[in-house]
C-alpha positions as CSV (number, residue, x, y, z in Angstrom):
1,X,-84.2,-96.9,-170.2
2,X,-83.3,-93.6,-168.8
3,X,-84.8,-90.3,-169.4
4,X,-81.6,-89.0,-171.5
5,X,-82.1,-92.2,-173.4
6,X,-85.7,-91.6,-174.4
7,X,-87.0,-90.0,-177.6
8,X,-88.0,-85.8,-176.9
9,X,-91.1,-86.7,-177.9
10,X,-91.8,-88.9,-175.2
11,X,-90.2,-87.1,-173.0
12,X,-92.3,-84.1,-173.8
13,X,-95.3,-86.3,-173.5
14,X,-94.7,-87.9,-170.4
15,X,-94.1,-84.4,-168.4
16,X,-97.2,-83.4,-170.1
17,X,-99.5,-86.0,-169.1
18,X,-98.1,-85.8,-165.5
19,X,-98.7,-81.5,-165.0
20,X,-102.2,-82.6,-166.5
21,X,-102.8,-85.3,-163.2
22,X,-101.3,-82.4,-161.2
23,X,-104.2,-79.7,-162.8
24,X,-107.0,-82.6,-161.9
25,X,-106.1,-83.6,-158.6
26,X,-106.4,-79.7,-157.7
27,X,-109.7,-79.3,-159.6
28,X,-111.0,-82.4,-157.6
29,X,-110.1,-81.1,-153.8
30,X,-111.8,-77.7,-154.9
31,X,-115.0,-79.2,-156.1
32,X,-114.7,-81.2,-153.2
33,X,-114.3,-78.4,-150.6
34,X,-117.4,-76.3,-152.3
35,X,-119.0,-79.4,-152.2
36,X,-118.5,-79.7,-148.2
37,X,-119.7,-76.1,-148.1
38,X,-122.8,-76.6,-149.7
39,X,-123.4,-79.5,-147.2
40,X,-122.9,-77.8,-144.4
41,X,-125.4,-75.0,-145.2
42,X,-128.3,-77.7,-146.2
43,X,-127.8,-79.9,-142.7
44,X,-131.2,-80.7,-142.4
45,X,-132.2,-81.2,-146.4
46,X,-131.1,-83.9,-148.7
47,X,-128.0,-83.5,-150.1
48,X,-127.2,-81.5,-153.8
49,X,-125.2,-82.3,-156.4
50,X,-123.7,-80.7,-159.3
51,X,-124.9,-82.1,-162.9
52,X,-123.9,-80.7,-166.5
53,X,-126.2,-79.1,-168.5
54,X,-125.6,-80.5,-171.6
55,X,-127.5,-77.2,-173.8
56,X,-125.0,-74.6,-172.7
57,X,-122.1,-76.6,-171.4
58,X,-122.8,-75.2,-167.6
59,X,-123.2,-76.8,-163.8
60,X,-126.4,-76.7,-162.0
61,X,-127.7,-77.6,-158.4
62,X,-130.3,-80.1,-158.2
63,X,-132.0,-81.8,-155.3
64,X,-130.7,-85.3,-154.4
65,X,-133.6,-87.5,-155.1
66,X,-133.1,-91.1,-153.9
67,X,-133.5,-94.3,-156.2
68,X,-133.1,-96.8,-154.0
69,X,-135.1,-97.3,-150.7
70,X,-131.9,-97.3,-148.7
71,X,-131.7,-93.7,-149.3
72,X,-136.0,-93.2,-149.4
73,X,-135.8,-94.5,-145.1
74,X,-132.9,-92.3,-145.1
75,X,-134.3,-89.0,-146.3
76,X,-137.4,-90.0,-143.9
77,X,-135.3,-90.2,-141.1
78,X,-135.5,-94.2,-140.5
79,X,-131.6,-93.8,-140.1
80,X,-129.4,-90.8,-138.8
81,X,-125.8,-92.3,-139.0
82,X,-123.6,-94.2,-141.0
83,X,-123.1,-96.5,-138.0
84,X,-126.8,-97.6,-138.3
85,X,-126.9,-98.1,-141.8
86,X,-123.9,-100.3,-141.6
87,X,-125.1,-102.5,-138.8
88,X,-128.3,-103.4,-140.7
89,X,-125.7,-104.7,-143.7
90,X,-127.7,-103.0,-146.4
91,X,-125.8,-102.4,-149.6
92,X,-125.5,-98.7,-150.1
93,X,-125.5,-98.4,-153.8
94,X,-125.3,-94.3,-154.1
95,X,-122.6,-92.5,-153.0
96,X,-124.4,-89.1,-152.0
97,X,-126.2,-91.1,-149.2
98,X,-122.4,-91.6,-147.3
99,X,-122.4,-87.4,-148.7
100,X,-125.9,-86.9,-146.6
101,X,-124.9,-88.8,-143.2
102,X,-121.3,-88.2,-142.7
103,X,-121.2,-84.0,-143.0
104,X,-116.9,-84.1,-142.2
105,X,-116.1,-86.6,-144.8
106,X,-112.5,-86.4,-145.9
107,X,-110.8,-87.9,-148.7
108,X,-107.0,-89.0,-150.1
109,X,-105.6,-89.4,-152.8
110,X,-102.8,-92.6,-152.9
111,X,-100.4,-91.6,-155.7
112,X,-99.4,-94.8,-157.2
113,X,-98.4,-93.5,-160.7
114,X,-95.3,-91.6,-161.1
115,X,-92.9,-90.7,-164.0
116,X,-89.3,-91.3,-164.2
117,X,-87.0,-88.2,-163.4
118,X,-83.5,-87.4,-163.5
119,X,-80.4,-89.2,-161.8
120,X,-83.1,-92.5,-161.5
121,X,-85.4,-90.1,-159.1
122,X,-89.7,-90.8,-159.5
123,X,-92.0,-88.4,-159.0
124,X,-95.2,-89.7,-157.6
125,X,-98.2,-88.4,-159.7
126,X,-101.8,-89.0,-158.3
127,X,-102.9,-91.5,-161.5
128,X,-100.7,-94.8,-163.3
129,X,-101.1,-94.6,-166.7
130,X,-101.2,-97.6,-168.6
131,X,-100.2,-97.2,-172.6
132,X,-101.5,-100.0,-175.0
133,X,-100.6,-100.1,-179.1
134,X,-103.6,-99.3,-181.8
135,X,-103.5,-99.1,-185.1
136,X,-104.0,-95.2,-184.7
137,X,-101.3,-95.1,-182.5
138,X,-101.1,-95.0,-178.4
139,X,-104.1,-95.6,-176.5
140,X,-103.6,-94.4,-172.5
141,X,-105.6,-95.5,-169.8
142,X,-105.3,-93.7,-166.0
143,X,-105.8,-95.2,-163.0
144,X,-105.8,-94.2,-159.6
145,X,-107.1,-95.0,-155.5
146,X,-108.8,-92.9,-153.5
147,X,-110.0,-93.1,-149.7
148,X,-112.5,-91.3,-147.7
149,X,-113.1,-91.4,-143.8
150,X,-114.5,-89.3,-140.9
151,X,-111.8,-89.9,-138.7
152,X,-113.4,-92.1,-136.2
153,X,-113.5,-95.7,-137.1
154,X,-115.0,-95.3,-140.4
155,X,-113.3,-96.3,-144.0
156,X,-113.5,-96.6,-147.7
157,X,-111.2,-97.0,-150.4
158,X,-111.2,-98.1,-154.1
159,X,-109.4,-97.9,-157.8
160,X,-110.7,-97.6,-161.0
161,X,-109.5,-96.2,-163.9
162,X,-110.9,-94.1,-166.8
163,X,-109.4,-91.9,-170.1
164,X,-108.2,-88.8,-168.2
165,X,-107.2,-87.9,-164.5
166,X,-110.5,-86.1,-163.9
167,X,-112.1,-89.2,-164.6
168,X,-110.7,-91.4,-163.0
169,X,-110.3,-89.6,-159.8
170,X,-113.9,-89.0,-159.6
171,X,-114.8,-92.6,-160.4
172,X,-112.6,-93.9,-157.5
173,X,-114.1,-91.1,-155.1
174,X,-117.8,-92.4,-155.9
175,X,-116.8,-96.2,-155.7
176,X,-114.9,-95.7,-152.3
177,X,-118.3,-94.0,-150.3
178,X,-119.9,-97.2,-151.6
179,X,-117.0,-99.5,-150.3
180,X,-117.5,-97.9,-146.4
181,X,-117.1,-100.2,-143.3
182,X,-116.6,-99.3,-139.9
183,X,-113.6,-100.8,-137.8
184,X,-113.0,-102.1,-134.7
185,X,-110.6,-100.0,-132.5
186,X,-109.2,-99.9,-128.9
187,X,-106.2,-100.6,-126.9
188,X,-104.2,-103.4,-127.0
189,X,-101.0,-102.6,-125.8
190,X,-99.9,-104.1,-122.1
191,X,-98.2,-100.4,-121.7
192,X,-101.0,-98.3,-121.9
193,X,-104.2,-100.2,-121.0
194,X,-106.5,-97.1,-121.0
195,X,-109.5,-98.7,-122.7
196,X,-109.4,-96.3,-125.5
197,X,-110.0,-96.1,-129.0
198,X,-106.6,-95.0,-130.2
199,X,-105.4,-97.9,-131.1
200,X,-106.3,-101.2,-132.6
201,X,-107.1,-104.1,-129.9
202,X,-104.9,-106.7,-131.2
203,X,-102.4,-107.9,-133.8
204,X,-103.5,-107.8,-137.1
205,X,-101.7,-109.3,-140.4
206,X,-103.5,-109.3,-143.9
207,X,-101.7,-109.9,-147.2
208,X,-102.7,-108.2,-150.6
209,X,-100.4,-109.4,-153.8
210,X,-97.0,-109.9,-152.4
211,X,-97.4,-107.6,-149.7
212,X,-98.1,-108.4,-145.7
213,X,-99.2,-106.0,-144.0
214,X,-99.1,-106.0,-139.8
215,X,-100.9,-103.7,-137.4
216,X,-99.6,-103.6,-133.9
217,X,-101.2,-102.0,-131.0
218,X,-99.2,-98.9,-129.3
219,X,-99.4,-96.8,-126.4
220,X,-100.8,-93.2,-126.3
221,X,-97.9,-90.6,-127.7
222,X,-96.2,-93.1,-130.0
223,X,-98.3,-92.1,-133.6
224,X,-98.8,-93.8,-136.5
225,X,-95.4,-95.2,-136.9
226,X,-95.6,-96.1,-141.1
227,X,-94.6,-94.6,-144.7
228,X,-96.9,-91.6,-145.9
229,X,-99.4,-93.5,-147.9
230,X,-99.7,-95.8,-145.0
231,X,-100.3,-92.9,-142.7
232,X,-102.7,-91.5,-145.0
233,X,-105.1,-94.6,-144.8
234,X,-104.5,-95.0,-140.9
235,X,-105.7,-91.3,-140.2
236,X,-108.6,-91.5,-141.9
237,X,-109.6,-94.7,-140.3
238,X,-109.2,-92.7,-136.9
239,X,-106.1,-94.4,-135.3
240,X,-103.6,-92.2,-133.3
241,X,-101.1,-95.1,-132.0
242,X,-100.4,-97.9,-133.9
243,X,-97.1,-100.0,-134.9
244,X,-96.8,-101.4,-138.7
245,X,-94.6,-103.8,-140.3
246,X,-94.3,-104.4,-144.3
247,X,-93.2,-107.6,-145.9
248,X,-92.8,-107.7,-150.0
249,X,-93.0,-105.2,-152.7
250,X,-93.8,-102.5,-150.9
251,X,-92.7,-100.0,-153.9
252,X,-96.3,-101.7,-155.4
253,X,-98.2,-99.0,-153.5
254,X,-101.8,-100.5,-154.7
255,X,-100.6,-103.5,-153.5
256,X,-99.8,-101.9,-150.0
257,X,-103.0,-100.1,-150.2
258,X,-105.3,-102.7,-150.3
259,X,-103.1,-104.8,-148.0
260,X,-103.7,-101.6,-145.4
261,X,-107.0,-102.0,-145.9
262,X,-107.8,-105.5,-145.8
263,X,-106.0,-105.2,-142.1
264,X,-108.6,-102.5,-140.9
265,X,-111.2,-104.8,-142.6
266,X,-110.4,-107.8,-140.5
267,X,-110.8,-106.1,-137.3
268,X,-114.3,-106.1,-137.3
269,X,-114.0,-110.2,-138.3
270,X,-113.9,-111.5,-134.6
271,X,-116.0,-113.7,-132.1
272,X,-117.5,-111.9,-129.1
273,X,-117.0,-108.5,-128.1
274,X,-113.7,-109.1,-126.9
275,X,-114.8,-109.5,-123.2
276,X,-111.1,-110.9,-122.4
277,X,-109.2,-108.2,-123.4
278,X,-111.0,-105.4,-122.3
279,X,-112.0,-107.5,-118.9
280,X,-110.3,-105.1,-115.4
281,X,-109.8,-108.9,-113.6
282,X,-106.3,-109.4,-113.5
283,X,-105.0,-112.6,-115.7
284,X,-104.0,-115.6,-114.1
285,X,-100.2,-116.5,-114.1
286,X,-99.3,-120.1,-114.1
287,X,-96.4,-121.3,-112.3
């Protein structure tokens, strides 16, 4: 059904709800900008957060204190990195100890949602909504996927939904710092061979829903050679030259999401460290 078909109440509704997901994407990035700020000026001291104070309605700072003992050896200074806590495999279970070790964190939003416009157009919001019947009447539900990554090799990503944009954006920023790995990267491509980390060492496929999703290795100066959302996820992993290919619904942008991110996942999922590849012996030819 098109927009000229559609009740004015709907219509009315649905451009509401979608300058509201614009208004909370914004607030988000600002909170997280002076968050950044603050974390910058407190390098050496555990990291602050904001909390409501429920008596006059106003945000406070207070100290982070940790609750787990992951974040106890890291305030003590057992680790210093994000690489170290992810080699030892230890679950990280709060999101401001990924806020304390990686100081230029940066974060995406996918915008999977989007609301019909005219001539058949869709304008890409940041959240889905989701409308189920009550007696009472409509009940709405927002979802939406966030990523964060420092640029260099490490990842996180993750969905969740809530009853407004705020909400939900914020839920799926504090469940992707808990879903960080680190990936693999170097350079696979017989055209450049510089043994760098630009790339990704190999061909990759992974498949999420009824997308496939392929990584190819590329030579310096090509880019990331994929659709925006794609892009978005490949940057913040920390890859500068790399080849993609997309099989299925692709329009399903959670599903291509997830597929993305199941490929940078399998990269880390090999035997060895790759000796072959990377060896400088020339390969034998048989004849």
């Amino acid at each position: 059904m098109t927009k000229e078909d559609k009740p004015e109440s709907e219509v009315l509704l649905e451009e509401e709800v979608a300058g509201d997901a614009v208004e909370a994407v914004k607030e988000v990035v600002e909170e997280a900008q002076e968050k950044k700020a603050e974390v910058v000026e407190t390098k050496q001291k555990p990291q602050y957060t904001k909390h409501k104070d429920d008596r006059r309605g106003a945000e406070k700072s207070v100290e982070w204190v940790p609750k787990t003992k992951l974040g106890q050896d890291i305030v003590n200074g057992k680790y210093t990195s994000i690489d170290e806590v992810i080699a030892t495999g230890e679950l990280i279970l709060e999101p401001e100890i990924v806020d304390y070790l990686i100081q230029n964190l940066k974060q995406e939003i996918v915008y999977v949602g989007g609301s019909p416009g005219k001539g058949g157009g869709i304008k890409r919001t940041a959240t889905r909504i989701t409308t189920r019947m009550h007696k009472s009447g409509r009940r709405y539900s927002m979802s939406s996927l966030v990523a964060v990554g420092n640029q260099d090799g490490v990842i996180g990503m993750a969905k969740e939904s809530g009853t407004d944009h705020r909400a939900a954006i914020e839920k799926s920023l504090k469940q992707a710092k808990l879903n960080i790995i680190k990936i693999k990267r170097g350079c696979g491509n017989w055209e450049c061979s510089c043994k760098g980390t630009h790339s990704v060492p190999f061909r990759i496929e992974a498949k999420h829903g009824s997308v496939t999703f392929v990584l190819l290795p590329a030579p310096k100066g090509v880019g990331i050679v994929a659709d925006e959302e794609s892009k978005k996820l490949l940057a913040l992993a920390g890859l500068k030259d790399v080849w993609t290919q997309t099989y299925g619904q692709t329009g399903t942008r959670i599903n291509l999401a997830f597929a993305v991110f199941e490929a940078l996942k399998k990269l880390s999922r090999v035997k060895g460290e790759l000796i072959k590849s990377q060896s400088t012996k020339p390969i034998p030819v048989q004849v």
